[in-house]
C-alpha positions as CSV (number, residue, x, y, z in Angstrom):
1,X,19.2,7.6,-28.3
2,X,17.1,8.0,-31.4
3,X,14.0,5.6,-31.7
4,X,15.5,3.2,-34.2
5,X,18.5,3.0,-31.8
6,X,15.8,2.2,-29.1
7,X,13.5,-0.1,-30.9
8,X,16.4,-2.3,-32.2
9,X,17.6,-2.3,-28.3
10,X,13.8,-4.2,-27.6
11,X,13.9,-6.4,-30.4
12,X,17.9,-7.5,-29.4
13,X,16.7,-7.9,-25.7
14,X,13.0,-9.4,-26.6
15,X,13.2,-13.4,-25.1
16,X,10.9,-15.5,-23.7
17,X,10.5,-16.1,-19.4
18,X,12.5,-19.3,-19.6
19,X,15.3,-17.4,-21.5
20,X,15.2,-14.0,-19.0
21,X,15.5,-15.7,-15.6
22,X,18.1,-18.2,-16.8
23,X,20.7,-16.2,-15.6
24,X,19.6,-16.1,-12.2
25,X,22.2,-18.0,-10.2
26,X,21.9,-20.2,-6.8
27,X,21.4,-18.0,-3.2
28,X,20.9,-14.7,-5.2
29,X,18.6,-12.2,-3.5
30,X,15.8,-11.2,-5.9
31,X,12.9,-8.6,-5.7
32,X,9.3,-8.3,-7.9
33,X,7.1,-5.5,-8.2
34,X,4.4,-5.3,-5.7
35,X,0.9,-6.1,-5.9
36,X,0.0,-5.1,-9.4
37,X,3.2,-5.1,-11.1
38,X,3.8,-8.2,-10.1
39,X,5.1,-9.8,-13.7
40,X,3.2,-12.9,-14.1
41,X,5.2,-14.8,-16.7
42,X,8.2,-14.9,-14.9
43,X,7.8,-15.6,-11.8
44,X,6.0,-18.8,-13.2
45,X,9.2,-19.4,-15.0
46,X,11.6,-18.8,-11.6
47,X,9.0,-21.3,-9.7
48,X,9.7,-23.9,-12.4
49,X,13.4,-23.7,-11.8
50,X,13.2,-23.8,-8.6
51,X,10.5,-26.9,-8.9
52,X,12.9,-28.9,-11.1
53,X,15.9,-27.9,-8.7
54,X,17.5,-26.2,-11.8
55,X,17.6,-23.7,-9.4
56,X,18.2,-24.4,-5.3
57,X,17.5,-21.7,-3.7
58,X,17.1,-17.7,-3.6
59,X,16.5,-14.9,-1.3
60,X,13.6,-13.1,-2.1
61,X,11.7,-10.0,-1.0
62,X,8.1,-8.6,-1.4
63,X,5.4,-6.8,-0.9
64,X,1.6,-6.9,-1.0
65,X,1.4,-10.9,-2.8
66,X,-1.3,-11.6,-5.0
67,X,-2.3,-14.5,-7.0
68,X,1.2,-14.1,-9.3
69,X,3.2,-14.5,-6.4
70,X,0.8,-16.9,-4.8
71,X,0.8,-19.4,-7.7
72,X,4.7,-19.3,-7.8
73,X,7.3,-18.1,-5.5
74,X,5.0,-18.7,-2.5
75,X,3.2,-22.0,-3.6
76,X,3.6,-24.6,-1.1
77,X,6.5,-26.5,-3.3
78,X,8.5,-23.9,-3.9
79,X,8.5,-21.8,-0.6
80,X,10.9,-23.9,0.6
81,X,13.0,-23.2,-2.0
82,X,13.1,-19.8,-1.0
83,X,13.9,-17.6,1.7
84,X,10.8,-15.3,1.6
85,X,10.6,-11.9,3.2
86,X,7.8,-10.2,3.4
87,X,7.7,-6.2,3.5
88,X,3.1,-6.4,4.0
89,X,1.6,-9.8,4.9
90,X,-1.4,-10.2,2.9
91,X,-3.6,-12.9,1.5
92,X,-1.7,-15.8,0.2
93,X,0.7,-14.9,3.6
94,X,-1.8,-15.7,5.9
95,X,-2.2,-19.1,4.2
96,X,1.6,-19.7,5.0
97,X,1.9,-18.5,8.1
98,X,-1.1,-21.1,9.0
99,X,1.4,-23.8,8.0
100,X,4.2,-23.0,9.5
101,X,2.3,-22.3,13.0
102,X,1.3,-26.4,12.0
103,X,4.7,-27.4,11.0
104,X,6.1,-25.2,13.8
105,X,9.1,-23.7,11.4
106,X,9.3,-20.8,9.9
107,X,8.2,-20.8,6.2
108,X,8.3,-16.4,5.8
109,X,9.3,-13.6,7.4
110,X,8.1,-10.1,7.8
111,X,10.2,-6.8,7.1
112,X,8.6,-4.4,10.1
113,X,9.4,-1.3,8.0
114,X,8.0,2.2,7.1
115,X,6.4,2.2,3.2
116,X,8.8,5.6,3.0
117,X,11.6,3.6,3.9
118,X,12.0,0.8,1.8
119,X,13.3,2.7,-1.4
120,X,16.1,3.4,1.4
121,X,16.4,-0.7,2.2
122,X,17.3,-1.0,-1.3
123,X,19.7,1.6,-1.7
124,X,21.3,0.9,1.5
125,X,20.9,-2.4,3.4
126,X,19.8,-5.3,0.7
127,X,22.2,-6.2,-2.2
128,X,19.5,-7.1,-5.0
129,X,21.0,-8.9,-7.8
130,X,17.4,-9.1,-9.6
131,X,14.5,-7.5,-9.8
132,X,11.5,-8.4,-11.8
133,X,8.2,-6.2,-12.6
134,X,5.3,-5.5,-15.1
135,X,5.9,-2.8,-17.2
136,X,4.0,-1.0,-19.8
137,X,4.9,-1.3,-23.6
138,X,7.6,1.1,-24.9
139,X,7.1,4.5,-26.3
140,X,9.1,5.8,-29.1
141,X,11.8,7.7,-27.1
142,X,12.4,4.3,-25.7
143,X,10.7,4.4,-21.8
144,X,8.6,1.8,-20.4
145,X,6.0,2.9,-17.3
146,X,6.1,1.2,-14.0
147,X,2.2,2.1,-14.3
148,X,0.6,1.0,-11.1
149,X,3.3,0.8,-9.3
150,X,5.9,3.2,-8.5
151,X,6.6,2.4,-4.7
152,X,10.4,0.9,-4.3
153,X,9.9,-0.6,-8.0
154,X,11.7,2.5,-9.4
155,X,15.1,2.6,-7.0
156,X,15.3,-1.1,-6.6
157,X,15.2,-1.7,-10.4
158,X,18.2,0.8,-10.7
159,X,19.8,-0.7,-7.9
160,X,19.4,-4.5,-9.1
161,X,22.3,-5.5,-11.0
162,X,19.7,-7.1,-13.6
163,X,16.6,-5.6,-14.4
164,X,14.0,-7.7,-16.1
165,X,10.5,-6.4,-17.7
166,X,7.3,-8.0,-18.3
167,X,5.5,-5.8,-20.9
168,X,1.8,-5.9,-20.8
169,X,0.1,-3.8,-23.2
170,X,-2.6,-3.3,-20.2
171,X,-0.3,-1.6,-17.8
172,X,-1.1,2.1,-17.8
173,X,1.4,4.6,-18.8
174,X,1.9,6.9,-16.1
175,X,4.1,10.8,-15.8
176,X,5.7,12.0,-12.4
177,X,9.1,9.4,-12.3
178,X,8.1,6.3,-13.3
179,X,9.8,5.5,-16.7
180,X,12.4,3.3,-17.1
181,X,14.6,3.4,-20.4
182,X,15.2,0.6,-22.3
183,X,18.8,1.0,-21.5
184,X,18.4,0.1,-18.8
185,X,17.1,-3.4,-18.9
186,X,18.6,-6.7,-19.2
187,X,16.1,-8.6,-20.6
188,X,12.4,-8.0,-21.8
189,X,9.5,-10.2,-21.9
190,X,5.9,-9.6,-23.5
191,X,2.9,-11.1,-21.9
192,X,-0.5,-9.3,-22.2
193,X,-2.8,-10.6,-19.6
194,X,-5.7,-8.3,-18.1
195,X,-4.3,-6.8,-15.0
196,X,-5.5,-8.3,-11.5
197,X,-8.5,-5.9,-10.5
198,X,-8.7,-4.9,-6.6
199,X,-11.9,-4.3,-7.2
200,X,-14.8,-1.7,-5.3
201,X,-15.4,-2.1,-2.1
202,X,-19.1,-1.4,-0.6
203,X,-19.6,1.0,1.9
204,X,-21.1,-0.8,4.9
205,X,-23.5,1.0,6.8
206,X,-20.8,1.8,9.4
207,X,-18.6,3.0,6.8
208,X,-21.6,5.4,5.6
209,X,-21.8,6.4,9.3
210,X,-18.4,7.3,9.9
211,X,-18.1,8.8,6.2
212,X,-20.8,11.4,7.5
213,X,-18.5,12.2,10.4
214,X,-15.7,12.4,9.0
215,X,-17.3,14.7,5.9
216,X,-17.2,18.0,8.1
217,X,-13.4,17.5,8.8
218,X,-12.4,18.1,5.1
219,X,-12.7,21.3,4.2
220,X,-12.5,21.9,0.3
221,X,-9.6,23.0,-0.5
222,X,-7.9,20.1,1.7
223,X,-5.2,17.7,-0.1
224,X,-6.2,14.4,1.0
225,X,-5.0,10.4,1.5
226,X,-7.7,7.9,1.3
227,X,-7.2,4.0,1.6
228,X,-9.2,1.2,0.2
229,X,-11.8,-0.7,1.6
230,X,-15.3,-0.4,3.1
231,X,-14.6,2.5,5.2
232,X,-12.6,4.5,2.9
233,X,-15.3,3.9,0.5
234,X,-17.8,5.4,3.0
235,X,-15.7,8.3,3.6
236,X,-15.4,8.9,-0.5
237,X,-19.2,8.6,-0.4
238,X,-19.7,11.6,1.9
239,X,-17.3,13.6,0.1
240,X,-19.2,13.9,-3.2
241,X,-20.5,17.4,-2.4
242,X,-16.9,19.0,-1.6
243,X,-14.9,20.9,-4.0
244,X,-11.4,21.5,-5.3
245,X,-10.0,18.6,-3.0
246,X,-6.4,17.4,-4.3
247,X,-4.8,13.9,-3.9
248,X,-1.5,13.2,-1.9
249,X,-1.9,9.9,-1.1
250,X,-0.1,6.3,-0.8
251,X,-2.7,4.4,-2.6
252,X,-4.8,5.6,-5.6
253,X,-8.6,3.5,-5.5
254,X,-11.4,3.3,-7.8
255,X,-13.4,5.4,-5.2
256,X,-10.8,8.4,-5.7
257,X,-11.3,8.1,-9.7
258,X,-14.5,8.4,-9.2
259,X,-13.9,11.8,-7.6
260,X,-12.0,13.2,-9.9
261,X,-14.9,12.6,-13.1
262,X,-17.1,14.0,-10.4
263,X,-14.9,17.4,-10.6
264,X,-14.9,17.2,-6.6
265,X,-10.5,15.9,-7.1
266,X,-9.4,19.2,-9.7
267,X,-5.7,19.5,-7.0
268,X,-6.3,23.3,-8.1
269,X,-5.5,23.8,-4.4
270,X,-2.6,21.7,-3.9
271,X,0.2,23.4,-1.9
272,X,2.7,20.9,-3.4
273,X,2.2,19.8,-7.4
274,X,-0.7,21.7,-8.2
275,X,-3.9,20.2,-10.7
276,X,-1.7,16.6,-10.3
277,X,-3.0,13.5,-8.6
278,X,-0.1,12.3,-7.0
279,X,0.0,8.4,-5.7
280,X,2.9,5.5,-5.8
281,X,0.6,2.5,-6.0
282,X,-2.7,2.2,-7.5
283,X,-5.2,-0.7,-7.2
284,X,-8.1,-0.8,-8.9
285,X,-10.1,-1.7,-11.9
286,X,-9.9,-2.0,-15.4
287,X,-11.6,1.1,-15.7
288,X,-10.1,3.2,-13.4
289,X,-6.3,2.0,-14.7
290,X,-7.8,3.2,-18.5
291,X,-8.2,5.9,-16.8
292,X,-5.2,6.6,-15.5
293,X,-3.5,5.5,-18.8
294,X,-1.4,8.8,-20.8
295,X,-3.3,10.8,-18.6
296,X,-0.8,14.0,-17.6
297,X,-3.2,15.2,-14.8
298,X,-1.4,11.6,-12.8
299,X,1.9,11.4,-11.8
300,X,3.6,8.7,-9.9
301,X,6.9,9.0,-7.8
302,X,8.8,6.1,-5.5
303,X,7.5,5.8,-1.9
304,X,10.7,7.3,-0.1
305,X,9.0,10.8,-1.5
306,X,5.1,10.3,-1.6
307,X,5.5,9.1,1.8
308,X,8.0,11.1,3.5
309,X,6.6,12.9,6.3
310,X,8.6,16.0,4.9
311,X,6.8,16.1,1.8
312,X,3.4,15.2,3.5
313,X,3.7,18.3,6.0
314,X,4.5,20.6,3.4
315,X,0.8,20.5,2.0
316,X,-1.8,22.8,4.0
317,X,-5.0,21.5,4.9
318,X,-3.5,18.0,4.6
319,X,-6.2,15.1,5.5
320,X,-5.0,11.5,6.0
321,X,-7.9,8.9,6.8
322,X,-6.4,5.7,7.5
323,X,-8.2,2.4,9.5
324,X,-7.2,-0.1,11.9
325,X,-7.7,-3.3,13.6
326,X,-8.1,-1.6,16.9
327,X,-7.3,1.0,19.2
328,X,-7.1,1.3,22.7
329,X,-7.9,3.3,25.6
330,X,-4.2,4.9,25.9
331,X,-4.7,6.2,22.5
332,X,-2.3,3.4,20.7
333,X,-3.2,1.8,17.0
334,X,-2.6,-1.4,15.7
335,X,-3.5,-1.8,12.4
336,X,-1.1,-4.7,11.7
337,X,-1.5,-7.7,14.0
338,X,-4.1,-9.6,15.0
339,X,-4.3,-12.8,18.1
340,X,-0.5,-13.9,17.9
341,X,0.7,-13.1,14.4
342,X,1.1,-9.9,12.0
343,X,-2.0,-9.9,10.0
344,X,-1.1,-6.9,7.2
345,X,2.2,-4.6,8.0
346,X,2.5,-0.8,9.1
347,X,2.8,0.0,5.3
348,X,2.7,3.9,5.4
349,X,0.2,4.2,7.7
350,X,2.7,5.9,10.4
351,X,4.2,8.1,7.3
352,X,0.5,9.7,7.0
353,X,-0.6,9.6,10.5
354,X,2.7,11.8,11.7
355,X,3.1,13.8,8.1
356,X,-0.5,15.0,8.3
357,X,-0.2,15.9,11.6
358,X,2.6,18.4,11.3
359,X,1.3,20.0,8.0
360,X,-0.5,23.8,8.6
361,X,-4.4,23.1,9.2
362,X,-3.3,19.5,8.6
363,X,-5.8,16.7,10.3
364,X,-4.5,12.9,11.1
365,X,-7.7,10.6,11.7
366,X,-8.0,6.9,12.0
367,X,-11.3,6.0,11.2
368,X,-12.6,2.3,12.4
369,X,-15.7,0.2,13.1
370,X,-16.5,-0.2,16.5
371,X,-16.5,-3.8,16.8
372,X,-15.4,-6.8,14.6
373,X,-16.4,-10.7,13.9
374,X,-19.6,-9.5,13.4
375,X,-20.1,-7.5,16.0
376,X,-18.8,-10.0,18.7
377,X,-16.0,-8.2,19.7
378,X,-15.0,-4.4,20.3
379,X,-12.4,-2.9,18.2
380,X,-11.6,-0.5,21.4
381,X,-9.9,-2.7,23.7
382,X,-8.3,-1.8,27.0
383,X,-4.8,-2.2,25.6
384,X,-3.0,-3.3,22.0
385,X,-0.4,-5.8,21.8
386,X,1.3,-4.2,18.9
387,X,1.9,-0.7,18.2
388,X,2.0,0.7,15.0
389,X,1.1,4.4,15.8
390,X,2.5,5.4,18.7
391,X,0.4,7.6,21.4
392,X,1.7,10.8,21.1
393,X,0.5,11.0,17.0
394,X,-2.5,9.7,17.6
395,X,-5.3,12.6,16.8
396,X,-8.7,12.0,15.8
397,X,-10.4,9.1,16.1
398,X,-13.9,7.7,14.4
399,X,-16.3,5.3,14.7
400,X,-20.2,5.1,14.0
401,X,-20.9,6.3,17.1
402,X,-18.5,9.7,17.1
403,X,-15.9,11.6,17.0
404,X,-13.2,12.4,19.7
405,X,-9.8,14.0,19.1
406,X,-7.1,13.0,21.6
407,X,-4.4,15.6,21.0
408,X,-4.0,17.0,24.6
409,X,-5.8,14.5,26.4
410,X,-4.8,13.2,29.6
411,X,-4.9,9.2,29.9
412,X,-8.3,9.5,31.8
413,X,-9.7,11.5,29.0
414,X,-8.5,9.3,26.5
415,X,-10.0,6.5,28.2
416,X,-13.5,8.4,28.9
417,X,-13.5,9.9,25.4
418,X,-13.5,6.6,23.8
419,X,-15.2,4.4,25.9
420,X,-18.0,7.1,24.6
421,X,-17.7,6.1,20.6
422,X,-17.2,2.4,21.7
423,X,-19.8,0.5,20.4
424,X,-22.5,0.7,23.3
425,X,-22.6,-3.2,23.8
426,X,-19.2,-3.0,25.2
427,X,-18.8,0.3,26.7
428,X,-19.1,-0.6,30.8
429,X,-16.7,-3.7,30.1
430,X,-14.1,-0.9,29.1
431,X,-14.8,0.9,31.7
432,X,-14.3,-1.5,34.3
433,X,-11.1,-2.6,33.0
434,X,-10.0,1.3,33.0
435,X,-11.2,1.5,36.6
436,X,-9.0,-2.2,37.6
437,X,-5.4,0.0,36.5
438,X,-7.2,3.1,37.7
439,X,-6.6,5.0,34.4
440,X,-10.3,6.0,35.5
């Protein structure tokens, strides 16, 4: 297709929100981009319907909401409207899951699924009639970029039957396989708001603490996964003196930019796509996405491959540093639930935890403060009542206080091992409720 053929494609399928979800029929199941690629414009214009009962109902799957989705889709009159499921519980989720505890019916539900399997779930198991998602602005070959977000956005907008795109000329344009043609869509939108910055999150003391531990474990060289968040932040902190590390990793962060104009992230010792940082969803911050923006050293690809364990095991001296809610003495995570109800999701924690753990020199660690609520209680408890690493993965573990790895431990070393990083406060309550099931 030449480029007039492409731009007179645009301009034929150029509408407004109203016009681009009109089609969208009663009980269909419909999908948006996650987190940052959600498309503003319309879902405000699929809330309305629904609002005005132009539209009764629709099945409808996420992942990640944030204020888009929380202003529309999941605002309190139109969740009903819908039948929401949720692939990640976050913010605006806990909000509803508070009212439907009150109500006592069921106003969402959660998707327990891997991050590398829900390209799969698309291809396989959900029939998606639409999917809408941000997009960046056309290039003369006729390709939008899925920018931020690669994750399922690229398989479940081929497997929608109509594909709708929300260009915003602040969506970064990103290599790897993240272009979409204009082909390829049914209907096109513009709408240029700033894109919703995750912003930087400050390393806490703890999260210096456990950065300085952790430090040692990387060797340069090592391809890495990093998170977001106070602890992942500490972590990037303590790394500023390494060299030649490379990026592997589910989520791309401010702290990781700031790496790479740092020269300590060059990927010139990546076993797997060598001198590329390689992610399938970035948050972060106006700067960081201008950043990323035509920039060939980046390169996005759907979760189903940045997240297989296959692909994460194939990189030597792989390093995945992931957090939790809490841990307990058998060596479980849960980095999901908290009390009675899920708090985030497994996302691709378990995908990083197991891939890094098979790769050659490769290092799985869950890194965590030792207590929560302000120090009043301990994030190593005497058991989890949700799993979302199992046992036998689990390797090293970190708080502020140390160090252990569990990888051949017996369940009485386990115990020992981290009653002894447990934050001190709570260290002979641990033990006495090892000692009560004698795993002491």
């Amino acid at each position: 297709m030449t480029s007039l053929e492409a731009a007179d494609l645009y301009a034929e399928r150029l509408t407004t929100a109203e016009k681009a979800i009109a089609g969208i029929a009663d009980g269909e199941t419909v999908s948006a981009g996650m987190a940052i690629g959600q498309p503003p414009a319309l879902l405000a214009a699929l809330a309305n319907r629904l609002r005005t009962n132009d539209l009764k109902s629709i099945r409808f799957y996420y992942k990640i909401a944030m204020e888009p989705l929380a202003n529309s889709l999941l605002a309190e009159d139109v969740l009903e409207k819908i039948d929401a499921h949720s692939f990640f519980v976050g913010g605006p989720d806990h909000a509803i899951i508070k009212r439907q505890v009150k109500a006592g019916r069921k106003l969402m539900s959660f998707v327990p699924v891997h991050f590398s399997q829900i390209p799969r779930l698309f291809e396989e198991i959900i029939r998606l009639d639409t999917f809408v998602v941000t997009v960046s602005p056309m290039d003369k070959a006729g390709f939008f970029s899925l920018g931020t977000n690669n994750d399922f956005s690229s398989v479940a907008a081929r497997r929608a039957k109509r594909l709708i795109v929300e260009v915003n000329r602040h969506m970064p344009r990103i290599f790897g396989q993240s272009s979409i043609h204009v082909s390829e869509v049914s209907a096109i939108i513009e709408n240029h708001l700033p894109l919703i910055e995750a912003g930087v999150a400050e390393a806490t003391p703890e999260g210096k603490a456990i950065g300085d531990l952790v430090a040692p474990m990387v060797p340069n060289g090592a391809t890495i996964q990093l998170g977001i968040g106070k602890i992942p932040s500490g972590v990037a902190l303590a790394l500023r003196k390494h060299a030649d590390l490379g990026i592997h990793t589910e989520l791309f962060s401010p702290a990781m930019a700031d790496l790479i104009r740092r020269g300590v992230i060059n990927g010139s010792r990546k076993t797997l796509h060598p001198h590329k940082h390689v992610f399938t969803v970035a948050f972060g911050t106006t700067d960081s996405y201008a950043f990323m923006n035509d920039n060939p050293a980046f390169e996005s690809y759907p979760s189903s491959y940045v997240n297989d364990i296959r692909t994460i095991a194939a990189h030597d001296d792989f390093i995945s540093i992931n957090t939790a809610i809490e841990i307990d003495l058998y060596g479980q995570v849960n980095a999901e639930f908290i009390g009675e109800h899920e708090y985030s999701g497994s996302g691709g924690q378990f995908d990083f935890v197991k891939g890094a753990s098979l790769a050659k020199r490769g290092k799985s660690i869950i890194a965590l403060q030792s207590t929560a609520k302000k120090g009043t209680v301990s994030s190593i408890v005497p058991k989890v009542s949700m799993v979302t690493d199992v046992r036998m993965d689990v390797e090293w573990v970190v708080t502020e206080h140390g160090a252990v790895n569990l990888r051949g431990k017996s369940t009485k070393e386990r115990a020992d091992a981290l009653i002894g990083i447990a934050h001190p406060d709570f260290r002979a309550e641990l033990a006495a409720a090892a000692r009560a099931v004698t795993l002491i």
